[in-house]
N, C-alpha and C positions, 0 to 999 in steps of 0.2 A: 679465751684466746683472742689477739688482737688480728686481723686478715685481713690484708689487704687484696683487695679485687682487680687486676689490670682489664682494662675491658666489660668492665663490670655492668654497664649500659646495654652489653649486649644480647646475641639468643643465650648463650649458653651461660656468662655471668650473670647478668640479672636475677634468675632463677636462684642460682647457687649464693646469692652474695642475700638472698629470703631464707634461701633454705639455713645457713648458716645463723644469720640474725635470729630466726627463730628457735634454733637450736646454742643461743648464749655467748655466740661468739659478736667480739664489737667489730663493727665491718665499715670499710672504706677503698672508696669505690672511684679508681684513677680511669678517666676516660677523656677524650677530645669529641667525641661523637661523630667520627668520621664513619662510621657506619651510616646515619641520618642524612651525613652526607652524600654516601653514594648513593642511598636512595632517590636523591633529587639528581644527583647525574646519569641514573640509569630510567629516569620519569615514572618509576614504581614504587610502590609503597606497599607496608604490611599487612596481610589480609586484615589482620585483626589491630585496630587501632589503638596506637600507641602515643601513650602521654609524653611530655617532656620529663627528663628523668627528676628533675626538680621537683616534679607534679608527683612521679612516680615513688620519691622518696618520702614527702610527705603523706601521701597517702598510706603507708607503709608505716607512720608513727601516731596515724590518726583511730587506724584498727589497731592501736595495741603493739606493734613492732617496736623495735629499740631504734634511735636514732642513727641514722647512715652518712658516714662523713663523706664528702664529696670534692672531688681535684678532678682539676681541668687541664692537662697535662699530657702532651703528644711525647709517648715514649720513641726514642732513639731519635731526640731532638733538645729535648728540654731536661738535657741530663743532669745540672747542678738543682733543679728543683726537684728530679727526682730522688736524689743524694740526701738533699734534707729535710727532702719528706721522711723518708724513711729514718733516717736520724732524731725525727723529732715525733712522729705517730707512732715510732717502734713497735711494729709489728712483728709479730712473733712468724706470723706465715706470706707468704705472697703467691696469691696466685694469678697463674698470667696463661688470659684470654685474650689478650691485647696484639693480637693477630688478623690482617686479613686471610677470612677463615675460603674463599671460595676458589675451587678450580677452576670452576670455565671463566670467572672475573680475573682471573689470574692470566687467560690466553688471550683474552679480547685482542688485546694488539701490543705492539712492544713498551707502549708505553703505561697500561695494565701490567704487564711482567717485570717492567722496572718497579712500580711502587711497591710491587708485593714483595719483591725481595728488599728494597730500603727498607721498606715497613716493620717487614717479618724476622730479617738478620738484624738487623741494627738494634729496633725493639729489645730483642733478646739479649743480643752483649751488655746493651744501658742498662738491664733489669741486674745480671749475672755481675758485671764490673759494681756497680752501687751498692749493691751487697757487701761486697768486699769490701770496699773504699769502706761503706759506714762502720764495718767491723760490729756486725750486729750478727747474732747466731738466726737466720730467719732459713727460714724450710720455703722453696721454691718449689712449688707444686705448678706443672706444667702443661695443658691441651694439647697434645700432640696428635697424632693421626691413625689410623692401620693404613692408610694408603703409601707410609713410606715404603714401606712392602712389597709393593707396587702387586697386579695382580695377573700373574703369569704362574706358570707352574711351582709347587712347592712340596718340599717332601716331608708329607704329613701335618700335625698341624705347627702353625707360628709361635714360635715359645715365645715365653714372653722378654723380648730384646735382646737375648742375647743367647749364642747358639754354639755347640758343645763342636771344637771339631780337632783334625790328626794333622799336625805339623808336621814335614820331617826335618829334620834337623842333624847332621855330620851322620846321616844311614840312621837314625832312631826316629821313632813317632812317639811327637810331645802332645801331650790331649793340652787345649787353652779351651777358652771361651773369650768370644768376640760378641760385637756386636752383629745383629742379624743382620744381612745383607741387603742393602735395599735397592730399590728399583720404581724411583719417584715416579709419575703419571704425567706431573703439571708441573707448572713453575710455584705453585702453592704447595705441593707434596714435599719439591724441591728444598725448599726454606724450612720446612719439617726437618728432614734431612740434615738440612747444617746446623738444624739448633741440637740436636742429637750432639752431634760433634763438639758442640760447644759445650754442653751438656760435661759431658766425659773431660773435657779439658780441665774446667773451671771444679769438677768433684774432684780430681787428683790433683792439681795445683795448690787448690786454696784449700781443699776439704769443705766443699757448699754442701750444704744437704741439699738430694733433687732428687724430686719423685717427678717422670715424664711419661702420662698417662694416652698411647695411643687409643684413640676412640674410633671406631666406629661409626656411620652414621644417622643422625639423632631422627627420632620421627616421635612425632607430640610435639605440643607446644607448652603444655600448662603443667604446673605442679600444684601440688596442695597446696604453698602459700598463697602462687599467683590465681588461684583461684578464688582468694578470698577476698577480691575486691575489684571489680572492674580497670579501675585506674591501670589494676598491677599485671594486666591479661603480658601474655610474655607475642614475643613475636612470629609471626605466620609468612616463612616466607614460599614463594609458590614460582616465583619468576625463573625463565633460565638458565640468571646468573646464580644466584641464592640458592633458589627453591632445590632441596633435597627428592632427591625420585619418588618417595611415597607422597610430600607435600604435593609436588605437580601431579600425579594422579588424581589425589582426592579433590584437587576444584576443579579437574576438567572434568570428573565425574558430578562433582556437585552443579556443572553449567552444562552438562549434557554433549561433554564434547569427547568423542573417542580418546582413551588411554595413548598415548603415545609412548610407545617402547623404542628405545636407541639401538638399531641390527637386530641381532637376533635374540637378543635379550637374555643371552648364554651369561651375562656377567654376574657373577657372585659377588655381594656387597657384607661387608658386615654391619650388624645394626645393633643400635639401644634407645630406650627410650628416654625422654629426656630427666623424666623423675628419675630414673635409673643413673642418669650423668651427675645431678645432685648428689644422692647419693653417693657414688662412690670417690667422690671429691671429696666428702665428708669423712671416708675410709680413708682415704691415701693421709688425709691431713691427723689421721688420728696413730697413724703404723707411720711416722718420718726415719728416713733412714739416720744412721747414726754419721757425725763427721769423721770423716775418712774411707766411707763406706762406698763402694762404687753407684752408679745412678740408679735409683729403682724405675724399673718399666715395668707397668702393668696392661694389659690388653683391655681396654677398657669396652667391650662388646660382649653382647649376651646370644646373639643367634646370626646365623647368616643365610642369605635368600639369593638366587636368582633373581634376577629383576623381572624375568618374563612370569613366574611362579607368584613374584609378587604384585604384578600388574593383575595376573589372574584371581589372586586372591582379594585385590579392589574390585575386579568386576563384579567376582559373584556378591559380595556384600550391597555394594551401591547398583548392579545391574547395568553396568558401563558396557559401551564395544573398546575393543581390543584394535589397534591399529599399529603396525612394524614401518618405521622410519627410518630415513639414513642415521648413521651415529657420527655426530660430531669429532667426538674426541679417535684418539690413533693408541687403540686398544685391542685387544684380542676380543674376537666374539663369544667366545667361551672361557668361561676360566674356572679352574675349582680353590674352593677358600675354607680352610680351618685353622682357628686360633684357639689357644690357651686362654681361660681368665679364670683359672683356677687360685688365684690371689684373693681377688676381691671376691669370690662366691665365698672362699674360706673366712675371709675376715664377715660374714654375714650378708651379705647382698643377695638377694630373692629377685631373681629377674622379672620383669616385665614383660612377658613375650608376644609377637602381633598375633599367634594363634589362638589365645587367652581369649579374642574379642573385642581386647580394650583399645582398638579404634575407634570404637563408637566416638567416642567424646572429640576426635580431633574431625569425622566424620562431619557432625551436627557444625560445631565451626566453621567450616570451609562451609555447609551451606547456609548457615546464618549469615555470613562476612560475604556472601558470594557475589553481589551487587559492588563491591568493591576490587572486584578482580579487573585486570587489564588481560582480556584472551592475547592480545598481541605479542604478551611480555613472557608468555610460560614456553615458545619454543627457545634452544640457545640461540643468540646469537654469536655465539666463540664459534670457532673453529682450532681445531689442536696445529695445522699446519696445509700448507696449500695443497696438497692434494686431499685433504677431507673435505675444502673450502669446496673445490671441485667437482666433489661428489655428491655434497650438501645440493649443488647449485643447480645439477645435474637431475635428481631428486628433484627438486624445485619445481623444475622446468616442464618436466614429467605431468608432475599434478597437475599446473597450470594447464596442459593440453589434454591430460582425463577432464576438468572443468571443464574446456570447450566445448 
């Protein structure tokens, strides 16, 4: 199988675009590296140091890997060479990671909120319209979210996309199914969101194949492949912006700096790990729906935590304190969260779970890499809207005169 990687440079391609090579598929890997980029606009860098991907592909064919073709190529820009890339690499699948993937980078300030939506919508249509135009049968496998979801009350658990309900219609109740109703967080959940839509549009118009896999959020960094060679270590991010809530835990545990939980830590996240995300990228890509077939959504998550449950579960391991902070974002303090992914466990998937213990390994990282860490950079600086800016500030000011 031919597969192309959109975003393939990054946390979540890189890994997938190994894990696939190693498993016989030829793989080509579209990316601008605007990710590298923002690292130097945000003065942070990844815990665990990262090659150039030129560096990182060769390394990749020097242990024994198959060669990784490589495009330079800013999607929802450079539309005619994305058109004949795909006309002339024909690939058989395309997967698109080629998304600014972060919320609170996504709130920074209005002009953070504009690129994410150019980025994220436009990205998407260039991928979804070139398809067509080439007139190639290619399976769009898609990174989607569970936070389109949003995380406010639900009844029972999240099906997976799409949700059974009673119309009335001239005095009769007509049963449909729709898509599951959502209720974005961010301007980043938001572009989730529309690409759904687009999604739906683009399967019944043209008959695209399109599997759009909401995940969950990823904790680990490494998989079997990228473990087999330093060059290929995947990325550690711990900032703010990036950093996922278990990655910021574990290096302010690893630098001896109190857990900081956002309010009351009542928020229920879903989660997976990242070998777990290869994987089932690997599943979606092997079950494609048929054309004409409406969009396949899968719940791509294996467990869900409270976040204050799971700040307690870093303590006891690493031996950390515990500290409660304003919360940035404009969210409920509490929420409860059950999804479906009863797909991909079916198709074979064996989760990964943080109970299992298998922290250890992202543990020893975060304090190997920890002389690399910027303490400055792990609190957000986003704010979701002026009165959390407010509160933050408020907060702030507080500590400041406990210091005195």
């Amino acid at each position: 199988m031919r597969v192309l990687i959109l975003g393939g440079d990054g946390f979540c391609g890189w890994p997938t675009a190994l894990h696939l090579s190693a498993r016989g598929c030829e793989i080509g890997i579209v990316d601008n590296l605007s990710r590298r980029d923002i690292d130097a606009e945000l003065g942070v860098q990844s815990l665990t140091p990262i090659e150039p991907l030129g560096a990182r592909i060769e390394a990749w064919r020097e242990i024994g890997g198959e060669t990784i073709d490589y495009f330079p190529l800013t999607l929802g820009r450079d539309y005619d060479e994305l058109l004949a890339l795909i006309g002339e690499w024909r690939p058989d699948a395309v997967v698109h990671f080629a998304e600014q993937r972060a919320a609170p980078y996504s709130m920074k300030s209005s002009k953070h909120k504009r690129y994410t939506v150019r980025n994220n919508v436009c990205a998407t249509h260039d991928v979804l319209a070139a398809i067509v135009e080439s007139e190639r049968d290619v399976h769009l496998v898609h990174l989607g979210t569970m936070g389109v979801y949003g995380y406010g009350a639900t009844a029972g658990a999240i099906p997976e996309g799409y949700l059974k309900v009673m119309i009335e219609s001239d005095g009769v109740l007509v049963e449909r199914e729709i898509l599951h109703p959502v209720s974005p967080g961010s301007i980043y959940h938001l572009t989730k969101t529309q690409d759904q839509l687009l999604f739906q549009f683009y399967a019944k118009n043209d008959s695209l194949r399109i599997t759009d896999l909401h995940q969950g959020i990823v904790w680990g960094c490494q998989t079997e492949e990228t473990r087999a060679d330093p060059r290929l270590v995947n990325r550690f991010d711990y900032d703010g912006d990036y950093g996922t809530v278990l990655n910021r835990f574990l290096i302010q545990a690893a630098v001896g700096h109190p857990l900081t939980i956002h309010g009351s830590g009542g928020q229920t996240r879903a989660f997976i790990n990242i070998q777990d995300t290869v994987r089932c990228v690997a599943l979606a890509l092997s079950r494609p729906p048929q054309a004409g077939e409406r969009v396949k959504i899968l719940n791509q998550m294996t467990e869900c935590w409270r976040v204050r449950d799971l700040g307690g579960m870093v303590a006891r391991l690493t031996g950390a304190a515990v500290e409660f902070v304003a919360n940035p974002r404009n969210e409920a303090s509490e929420n409860e969260l059950a999804a479906c992914n009863q797909t991909l466990i079916g198709l074979g998937l064996e989760p990964i779970t943080l109970e299992a213990g298998l922290m250890t390994d992202i543990v020893e990282i975060a304090r190997a890499h920890a002389d690399r860490a910027d303490l400055s950079k792990i609190p957000s600086a986003a704010t979701w809207n002026a009165e959390r800016a407010a509160v933050l500030a408020a907060d702030s000011a507080e500590e400041r005169l406990r210091a005195v």
